[in-house]
C-alpha positions in Angstrom: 68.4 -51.5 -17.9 65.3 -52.7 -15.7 66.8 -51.8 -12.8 67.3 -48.3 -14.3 63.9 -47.6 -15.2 62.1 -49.0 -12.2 65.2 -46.3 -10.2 63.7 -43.3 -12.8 60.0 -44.2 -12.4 60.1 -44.4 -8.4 62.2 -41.3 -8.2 60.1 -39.4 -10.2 56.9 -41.0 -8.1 58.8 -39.7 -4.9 59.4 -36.2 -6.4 55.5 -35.6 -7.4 54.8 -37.0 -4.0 57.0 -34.1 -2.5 55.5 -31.5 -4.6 52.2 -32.8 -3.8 52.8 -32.6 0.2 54.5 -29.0 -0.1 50.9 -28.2 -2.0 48.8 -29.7 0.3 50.6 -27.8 3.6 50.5 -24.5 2.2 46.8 -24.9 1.0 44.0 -23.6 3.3 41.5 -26.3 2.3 42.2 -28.6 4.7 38.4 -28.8 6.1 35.4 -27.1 5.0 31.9 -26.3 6.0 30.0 -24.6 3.2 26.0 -23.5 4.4 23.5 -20.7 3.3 21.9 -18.5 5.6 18.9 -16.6 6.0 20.0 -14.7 2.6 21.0 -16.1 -0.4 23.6 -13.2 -0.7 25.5 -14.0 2.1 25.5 -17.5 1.4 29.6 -17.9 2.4 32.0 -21.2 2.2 34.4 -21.6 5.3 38.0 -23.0 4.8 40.7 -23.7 8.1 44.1 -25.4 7.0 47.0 -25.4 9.2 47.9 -21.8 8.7 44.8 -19.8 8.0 41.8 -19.6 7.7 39.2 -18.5 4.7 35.9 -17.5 4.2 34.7 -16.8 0.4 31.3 -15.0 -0.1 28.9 -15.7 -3.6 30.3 -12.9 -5.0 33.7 -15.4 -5.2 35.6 -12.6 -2.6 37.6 -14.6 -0.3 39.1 -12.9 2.8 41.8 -15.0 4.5 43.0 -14.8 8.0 46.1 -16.0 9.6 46.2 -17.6 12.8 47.1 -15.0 15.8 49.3 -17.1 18.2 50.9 -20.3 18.0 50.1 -20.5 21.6 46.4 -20.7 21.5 46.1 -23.1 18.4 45.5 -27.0 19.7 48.2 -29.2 20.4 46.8 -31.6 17.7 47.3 -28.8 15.0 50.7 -28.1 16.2 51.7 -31.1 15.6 49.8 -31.5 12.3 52.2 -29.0 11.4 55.2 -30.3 12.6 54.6 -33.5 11.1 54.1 -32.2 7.8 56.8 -29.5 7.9 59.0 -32.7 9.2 57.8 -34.5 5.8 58.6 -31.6 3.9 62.7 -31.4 5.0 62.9 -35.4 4.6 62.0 -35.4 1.3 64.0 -32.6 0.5 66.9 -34.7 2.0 65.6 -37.3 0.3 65.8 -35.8 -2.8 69.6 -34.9 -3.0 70.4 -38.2 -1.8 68.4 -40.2 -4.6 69.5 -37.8 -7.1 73.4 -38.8 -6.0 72.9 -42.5 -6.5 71.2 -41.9 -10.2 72.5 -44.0 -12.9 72.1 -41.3 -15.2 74.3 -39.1 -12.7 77.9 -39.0 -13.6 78.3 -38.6 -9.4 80.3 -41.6 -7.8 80.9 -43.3 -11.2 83.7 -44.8 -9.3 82.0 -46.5 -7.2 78.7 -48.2 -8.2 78.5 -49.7 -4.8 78.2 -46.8 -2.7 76.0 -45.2 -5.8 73.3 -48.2 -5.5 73.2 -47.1 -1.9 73.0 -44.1 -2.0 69.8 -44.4 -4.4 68.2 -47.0 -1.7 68.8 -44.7 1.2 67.1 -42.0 -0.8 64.4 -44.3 -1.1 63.8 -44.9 2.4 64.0 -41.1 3.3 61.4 -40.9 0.7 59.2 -43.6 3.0 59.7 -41.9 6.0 58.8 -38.9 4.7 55.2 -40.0 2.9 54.4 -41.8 6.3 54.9 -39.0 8.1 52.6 -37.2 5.6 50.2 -39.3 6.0 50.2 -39.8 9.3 49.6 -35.8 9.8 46.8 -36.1 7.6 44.8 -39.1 8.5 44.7 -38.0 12.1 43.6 -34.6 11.0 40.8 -36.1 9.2 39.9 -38.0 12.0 39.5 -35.0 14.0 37.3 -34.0 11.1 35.4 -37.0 11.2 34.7 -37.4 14.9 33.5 -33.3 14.9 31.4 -33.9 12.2 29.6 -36.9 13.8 29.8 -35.6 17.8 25.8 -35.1 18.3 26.9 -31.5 20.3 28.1 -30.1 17.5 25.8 -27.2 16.1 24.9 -28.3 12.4 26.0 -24.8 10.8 29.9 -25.3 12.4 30.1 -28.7 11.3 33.2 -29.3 8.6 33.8 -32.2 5.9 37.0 -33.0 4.5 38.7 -30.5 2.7 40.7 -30.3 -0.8 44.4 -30.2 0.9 43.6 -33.8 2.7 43.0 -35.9 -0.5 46.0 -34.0 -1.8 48.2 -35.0 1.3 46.8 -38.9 0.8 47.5 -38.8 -3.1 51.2 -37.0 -3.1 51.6 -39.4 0.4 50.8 -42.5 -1.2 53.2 -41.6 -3.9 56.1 -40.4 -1.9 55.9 -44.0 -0.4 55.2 -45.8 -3.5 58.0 -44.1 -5.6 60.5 -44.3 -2.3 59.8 -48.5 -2.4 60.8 -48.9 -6.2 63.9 -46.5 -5.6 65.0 -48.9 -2.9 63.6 -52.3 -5.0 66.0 -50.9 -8.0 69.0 -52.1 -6.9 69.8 -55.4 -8.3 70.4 -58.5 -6.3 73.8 -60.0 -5.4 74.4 -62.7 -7.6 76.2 -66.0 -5.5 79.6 -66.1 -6.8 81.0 -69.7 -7.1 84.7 -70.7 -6.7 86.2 -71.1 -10.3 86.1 -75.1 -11.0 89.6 -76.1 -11.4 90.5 -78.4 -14.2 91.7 -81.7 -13.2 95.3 -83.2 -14.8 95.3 -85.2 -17.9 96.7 -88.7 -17.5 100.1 -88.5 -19.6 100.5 -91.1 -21.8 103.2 -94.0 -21.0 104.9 -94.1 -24.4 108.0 -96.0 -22.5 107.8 -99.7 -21.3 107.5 -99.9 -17.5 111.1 -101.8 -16.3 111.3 -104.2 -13.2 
C-alpha cells in the first residue's frame, strides 16, 4: 500500500510538472524590461518569450507580436524551443506509459512484472523530460543574466527574468521530483531462500539387534 501511494503522489507531481512546462512555453513572459519614459502616459512594460513578443501600455492594452521568421531568430532561442517543445512530447510519452503501469489501472493485471516496469520507465521519461525543461530555461536565464549585467547594454533595453522562467523551474523541478518517486515505487526484490528440508527421524529399534 506504500508503494502505491508514493506511485500516485509522484505521478501526479510529474503530471503538474507537465502542465506547468506546457504553461510556461506558451507564455510570453519569459523576460521583461518594464521603464517609464518621458511621459507618465506612455509608461509601457515589454515582454519576449519564445514565440512573441508583448508590449502593454498603462492603460493595461497589450499588443502582441509574433516573431516573423524562424530564420532570423538566434540559434540559442531555436533551441530554447526545441528543448522545451522536446520536454513537452516526453512527458506526454511519459504520461501514457506511467498511466499503463498504475496499480489502480486494471491494464496488464496479468502481469505485475511488466506493470511495475512500465510505471518506472514512465518515471524516467518523466526525468528526462524535466531536465530537458530545465535545461532550456536556465540557459535562457543566463542569457538574461549576462545581458542584464554586459556594461554595453543601454539601461532602457535591459530585461530581468520573466514570469514563464520561474514557472519552467517550478513545473521542472516537479516533473523530476514526481518522475524519481514513480521510479522509487516499485518495491524491492526480496532474496528468496531454498526451502529448508526436514531431516529424517531416527526410527525407533523396537526389535533386539541379532549376531
Amino acid at each position: 500500500m506504500a508503494s502505491g501511494g508514493l506511485q500516485l503522489l509522484g505521478f501526479v507531481m510529474a503530471f503538474l510538472g507537465w502542465v506547468g512546462i506546457i504553461i510556461s512555453t506558451a507564455m510570453p513572459q519569459w523576460k521583461m524590461a518594464s521603464y517609464a519614459g518621458d511621459n507618465i502616459v506612455t509608461a509601457q512594460a515589454l515582454y519576449e518569450g519564445l514565440w512573441m513578443s508583448c508590449a502593454m501600455q498603462s492603460t493595461g492594452q497589450i499588443q502582441c507580436k509574433v516573431y516573423d521568421s524562424l530564420l532570423k531568430l538566434e540559434g540559442s532561442l531555436q533551441a530554447t524551443r526545441a528543448l522545451m517543445v522536446a520536454s513537452i512530447l516526453l512527458g506526454l510519452v511519459g504520461l501514457f506509459v506511467a498511466v499503463t503501469g498504475m496499480k489502480c489501472m486494471k491494464c496488464m493485471e496479468d502481469d505485475q512484472v511488466k506493470k511495475m516496469r512500465m510505471a518506472v520507465f514512465g518515471g524516467v521519461i518523466f526525468i528526462i523530460s524535466g531536465l530537458a525543461a530545465l535545461v532550456a530555461t536556465s540557459w535562457y536565464g543566463n542569457r538574461v543574466a549576462r545581458a542584464f549585467y554586459d556594461p554595453f547594454t543601454p539601461v532602457n533595453t535591459r530585461f530581468e527574468f520573466g514570469s514563464a522562467l520561474f514557472i519552467g523551474w517550478a513545473a521542472s523541478s516537479l516533473a523530476i521530483l514526481g518522475g524519481s518517486f514513480l521510479c522509487c515505487s516499485c518495491p524491492r526484490r526480496e532474496t528468496s531462500y531454498p526451502p529448508t528440508r526436514g531431516y529424517p527421524k531416527n526410527a525407533s529399534s523396537t526389535g533386539k539387534d541379532y549376531v
